[in-house]
C-alpha positions in Angstrom: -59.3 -5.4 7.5 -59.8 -8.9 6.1 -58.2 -10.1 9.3 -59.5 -8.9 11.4 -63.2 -10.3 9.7 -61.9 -13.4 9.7 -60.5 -13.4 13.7 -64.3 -12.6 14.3 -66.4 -14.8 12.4 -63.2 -17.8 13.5 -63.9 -16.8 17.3 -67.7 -17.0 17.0 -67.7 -20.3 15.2 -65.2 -22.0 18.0 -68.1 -20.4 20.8 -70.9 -21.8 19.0 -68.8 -25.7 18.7 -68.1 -25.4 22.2 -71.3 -24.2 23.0 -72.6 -27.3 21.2 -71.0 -29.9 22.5 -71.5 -28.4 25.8 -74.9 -28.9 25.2 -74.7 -32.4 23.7 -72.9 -33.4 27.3 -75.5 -32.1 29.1 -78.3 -33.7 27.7 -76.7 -37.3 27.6 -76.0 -37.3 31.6 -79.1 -38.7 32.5 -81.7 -38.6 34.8 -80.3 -38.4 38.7 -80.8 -41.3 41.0 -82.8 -41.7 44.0 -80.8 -41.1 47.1 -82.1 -44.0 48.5 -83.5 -47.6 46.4 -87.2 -48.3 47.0 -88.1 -50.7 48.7 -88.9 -54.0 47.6 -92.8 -55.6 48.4 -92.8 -58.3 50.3 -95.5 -61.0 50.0 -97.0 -62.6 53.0 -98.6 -65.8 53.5 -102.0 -66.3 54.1 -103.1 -68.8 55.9 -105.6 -71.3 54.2 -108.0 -73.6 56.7 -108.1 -77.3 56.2 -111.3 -78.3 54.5 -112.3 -82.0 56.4 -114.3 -84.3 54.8 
């Protein structure tokens, strides 16, 4: 009868280490990325009049 105690409480302690590091992989993945990079601004001159003096 011992055994069969100790089979159980052995199986449910492997589940819950596996269940742990199951979760530990999970949450270090990281975030997705984008499907597609954004795009970057461009800057566009402005043209300045000549001041004459």
């Amino acid at each position: 009868m011992l055994r069969r105690i100790t089979v159980r409480y052995s199986r449910g302690f492997g589940a819950a280490v596996i269940a742990i590091a199951a979760l530990l992989l999970a949450a270090n993945t990281g975030p997705a990325r984008a499907a597609e990079p954004a795009p970057v601004p461009v800057s566009v001159p402005v043209p300045v009049p000549a001041v004459t003096r």
